[in-house]
N, C-alpha and C positions, 0 to 999 in steps of 0.2 A: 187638409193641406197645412192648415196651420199649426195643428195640434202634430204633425209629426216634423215637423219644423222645430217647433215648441221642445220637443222631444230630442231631437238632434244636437240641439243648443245647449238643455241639461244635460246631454251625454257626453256632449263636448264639454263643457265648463266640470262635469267631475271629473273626467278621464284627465282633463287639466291640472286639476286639482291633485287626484291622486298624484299624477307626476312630479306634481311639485313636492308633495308630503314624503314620496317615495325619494325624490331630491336630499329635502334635508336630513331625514331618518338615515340617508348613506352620509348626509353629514357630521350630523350629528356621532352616527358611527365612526365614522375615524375619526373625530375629535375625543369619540370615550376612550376609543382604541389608543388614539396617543397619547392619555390623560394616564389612562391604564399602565401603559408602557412607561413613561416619566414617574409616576408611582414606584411602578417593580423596580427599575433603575435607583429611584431614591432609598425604596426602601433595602434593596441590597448595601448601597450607599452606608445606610444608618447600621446593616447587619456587620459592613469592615468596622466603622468608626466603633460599634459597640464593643467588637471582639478587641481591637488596638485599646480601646480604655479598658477591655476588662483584664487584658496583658498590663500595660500599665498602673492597674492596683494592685494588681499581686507584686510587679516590680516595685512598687512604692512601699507597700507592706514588708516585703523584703528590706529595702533601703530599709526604712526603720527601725524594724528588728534590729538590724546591721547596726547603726547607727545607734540603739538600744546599748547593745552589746558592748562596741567602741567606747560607751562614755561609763558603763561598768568597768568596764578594764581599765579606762583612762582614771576613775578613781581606787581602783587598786593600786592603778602603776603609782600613783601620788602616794603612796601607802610604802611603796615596795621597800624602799631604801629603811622604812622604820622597822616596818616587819622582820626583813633580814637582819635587824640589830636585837630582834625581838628571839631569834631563830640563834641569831650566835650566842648569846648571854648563855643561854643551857649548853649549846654545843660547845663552848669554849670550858665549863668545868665539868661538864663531861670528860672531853679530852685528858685536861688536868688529873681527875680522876684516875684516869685508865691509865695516866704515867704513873701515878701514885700504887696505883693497883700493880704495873710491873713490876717496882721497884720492890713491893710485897711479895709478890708471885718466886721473884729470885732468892728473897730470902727462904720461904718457904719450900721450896725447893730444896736450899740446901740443907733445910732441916728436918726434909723428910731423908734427903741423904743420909746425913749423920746417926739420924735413927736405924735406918736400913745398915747399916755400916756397924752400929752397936747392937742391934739383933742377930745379925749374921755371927759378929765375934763373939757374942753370949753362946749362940748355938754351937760353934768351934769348941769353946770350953766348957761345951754341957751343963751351963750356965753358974759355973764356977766364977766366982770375983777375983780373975787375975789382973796385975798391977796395965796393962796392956788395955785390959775392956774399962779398968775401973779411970783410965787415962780416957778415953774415950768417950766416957757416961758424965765425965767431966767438961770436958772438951761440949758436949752436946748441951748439958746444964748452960754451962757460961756462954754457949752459943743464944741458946731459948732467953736466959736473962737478957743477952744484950740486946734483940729485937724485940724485947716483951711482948711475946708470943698471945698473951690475952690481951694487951690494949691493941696489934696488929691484927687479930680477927675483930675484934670490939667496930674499928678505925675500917677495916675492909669492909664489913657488913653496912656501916651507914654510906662510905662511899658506892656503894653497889645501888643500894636504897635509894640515892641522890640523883644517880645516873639515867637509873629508870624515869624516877620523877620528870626529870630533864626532858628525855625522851618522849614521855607523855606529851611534857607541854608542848612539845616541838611537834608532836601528832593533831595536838588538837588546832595549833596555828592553820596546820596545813589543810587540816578539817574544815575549818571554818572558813580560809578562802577559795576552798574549793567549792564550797557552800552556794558562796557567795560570783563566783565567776561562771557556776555551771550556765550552757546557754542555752538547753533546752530542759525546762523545770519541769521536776517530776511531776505528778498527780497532787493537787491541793490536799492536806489534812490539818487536822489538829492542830494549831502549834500556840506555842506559851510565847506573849506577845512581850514579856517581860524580859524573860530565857533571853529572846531573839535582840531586844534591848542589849542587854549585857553584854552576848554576844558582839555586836558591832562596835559597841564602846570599845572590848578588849582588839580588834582587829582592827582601827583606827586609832589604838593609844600609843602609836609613837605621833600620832598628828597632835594627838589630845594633848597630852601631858606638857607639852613646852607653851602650851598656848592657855590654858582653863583648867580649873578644877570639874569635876562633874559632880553636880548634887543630882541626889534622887529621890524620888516622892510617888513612889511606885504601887498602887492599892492592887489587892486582891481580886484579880478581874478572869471571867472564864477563857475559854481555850479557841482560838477564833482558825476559821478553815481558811487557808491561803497558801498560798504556795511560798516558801521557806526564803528563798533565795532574792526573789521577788521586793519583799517586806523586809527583807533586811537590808537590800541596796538603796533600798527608802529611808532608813534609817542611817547610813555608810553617807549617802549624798546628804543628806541633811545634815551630820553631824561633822562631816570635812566642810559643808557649806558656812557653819555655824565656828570653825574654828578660825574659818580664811576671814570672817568678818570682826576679827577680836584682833585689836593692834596691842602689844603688850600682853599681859596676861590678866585673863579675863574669866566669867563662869558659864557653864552651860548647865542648865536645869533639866532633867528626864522625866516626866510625869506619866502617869496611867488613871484608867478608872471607866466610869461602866454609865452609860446613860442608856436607862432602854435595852434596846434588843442591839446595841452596839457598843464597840468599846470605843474609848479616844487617846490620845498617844500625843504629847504636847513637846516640842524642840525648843526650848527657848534659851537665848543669849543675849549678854547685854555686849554687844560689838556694836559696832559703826550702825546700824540700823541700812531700812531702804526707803530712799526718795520718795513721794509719792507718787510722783514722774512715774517711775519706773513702776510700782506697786500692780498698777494692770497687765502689764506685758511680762512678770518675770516668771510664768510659766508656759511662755511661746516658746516654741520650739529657736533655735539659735538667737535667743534675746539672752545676752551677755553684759556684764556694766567692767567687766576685769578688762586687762590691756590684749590685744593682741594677741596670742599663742597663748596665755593660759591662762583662756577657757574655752567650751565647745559649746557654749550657748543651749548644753540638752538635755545637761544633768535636773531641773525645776522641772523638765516636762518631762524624762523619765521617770520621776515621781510621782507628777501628776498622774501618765497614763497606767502607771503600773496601781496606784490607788483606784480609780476609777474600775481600773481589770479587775478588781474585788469588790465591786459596787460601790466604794468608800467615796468620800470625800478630802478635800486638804484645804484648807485656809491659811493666810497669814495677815497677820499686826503688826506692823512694823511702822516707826515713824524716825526719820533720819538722826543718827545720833544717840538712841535709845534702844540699840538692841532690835531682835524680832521673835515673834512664837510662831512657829507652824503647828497647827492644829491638824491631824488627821484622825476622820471616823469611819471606823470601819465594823459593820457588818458581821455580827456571832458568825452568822451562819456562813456568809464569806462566799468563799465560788464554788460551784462544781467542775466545774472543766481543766 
């Protein structure tokens, strides 16, 4: 009796037992199940938030580009008025020329006339010298004398020669800021970091000239891979940076040369210098020290990013009043992409 008593008591107390375990376990269940649920909930959460920032860096990247591009163009546009005096200089004796060249054209003209007119009356008199042709052959003489027929071909031929030249020049202007404004840069190659020097000096020298001399000091340095257009609004923003900093007229120095497995490329001017206030922040993106409207605070950090975009580096030395150097190094090898 006692012993199924005894028996009764532990079949009660586990079957109690169980109940209760079986209790929390459906507790414990819906608490994973909600845990579960607030999870999936969160992490769909994190799967909007991820996709809305991953839309928003391409939008940013875009902005940039854009903003990239804006402050390329905006240092052309500071260019354009010179450029277009750069453009009229040839086209204006061009012009001249080609009034020159009509005013030739008429002559000649009428002195293939008188020819034709005295060949014709020669062939009339079966090329007898009558007083009529030999009136003519005169006529034609003292015609050829008075436009002096060799110095007017002599005089056309260099004018012709002049025009062309003109036209060159006027090609390669257009060449090189088309160069220099394209927005989506070919494929990186080759290029002579000197060339591209030169280059920029000549497509900024109506900024240059009224402001600095340019010295050069340019060494024998190999051929570095970057994209063209790139590298040279690196040189374009630096060298319009470098002339807005010179009150009066002042010099700017061009350097080159080869350390290692990279080359380096030096901007220096002795203008107004920079603060050293400012020294940390003047490759932030819109950190400006100009007035109000003109600047865009992007030109130092389109520099920067476009040197980086070639593995390179930039530095600068600057102490207020003395001028400053930008140092950039870059990379033989350069980019691939």
């Amino acid at each position: 009796m006692i012993t199924t008593l005894s028996l009764e008591n532990k079949l009660h107390r586990e079957t109690a037992a169980r109940h209760c375990a079986e209790q929390l376990l459906e507790e414990k269940s819906r608490e994973l199940y909600k845990i579960n649920q607030e999870l999936l909930l969160r992490n769909q959460k994190i799967a909007r938030q991820r996709k809305r920032l991953r839309t928003k860096v391409i939008e940013l990247e875009e902005t940039r580009q854009k903003l990239s591009q804006s402050e390329k163009m905006a240092v052309i546009g500071q260019l354009t008025a010179g450029v277009a005096h750069e453009i009229n200089n040839p086209v204006a004796f061009i012009a001249s020329n080609l009034d020159t060249l009509s005013d030739y054209l008429i002559d000649v003209i009428e002195l293939i006339h008188k020819q034709q007119t005295c060949l014709m009356k020669l062939k009339v008199d079966h090329g007898h010298n009558t007083a009529s042709t030999n009136s003519l052959l005169d006529d034609l003489s003292s015609f050829s004398h008075r436009i002096d027929v060799d110095g007017l071909l002599n005089d056309a031929k260099n004018l012709v020669s002049e025009s062309v030249d003109g036209t060159h020049r006027v090609k390669k202007i257009v060449a090189d800021l088309s160069d220099f404004s394209y927005v989506n840069a070919p494929q990186a190659r080759a290029e002579d970091i000197n060339d591209l020097l030169k280059k920029s000096v000549q497509i900024a020298s109506s900024e240059l000239k009224y402001k600095a001399d340019v010295e050069w000091g340019l060494a024998e340095i190999p051929l570095v891979v970057c994209h063209e257009g790139k590298i040279g609004q690196v040189f374009l923003n630096l060298l319009v940076n470098a002339a807005h900093a010179i009150h009066g007229h002042g010099l700017i120095r061009l350097s080159t040369g080869q350390a290692g497995h990279k080359v380096w490329i030096e901007v220096a001017d002795n203008g107004c210098g920079i603060s050293s206030d400012y020294l940390p922040n003047i490759f932030d993106p819109f950190f400006t020290t100009k007035d109000i409207g003109k600047g865009t605070g992007l030109g130092l950090h389109v520099v920067k990013t476009a040197v980086e975009m070639h593995g390179g580096e930039i530095s600068v030395n600057s102490k207020e009043g003395c001028g400053a150097i930008f140092r950039i190094c870059l990379p033989i090898a350069g980019v691939t992409r």
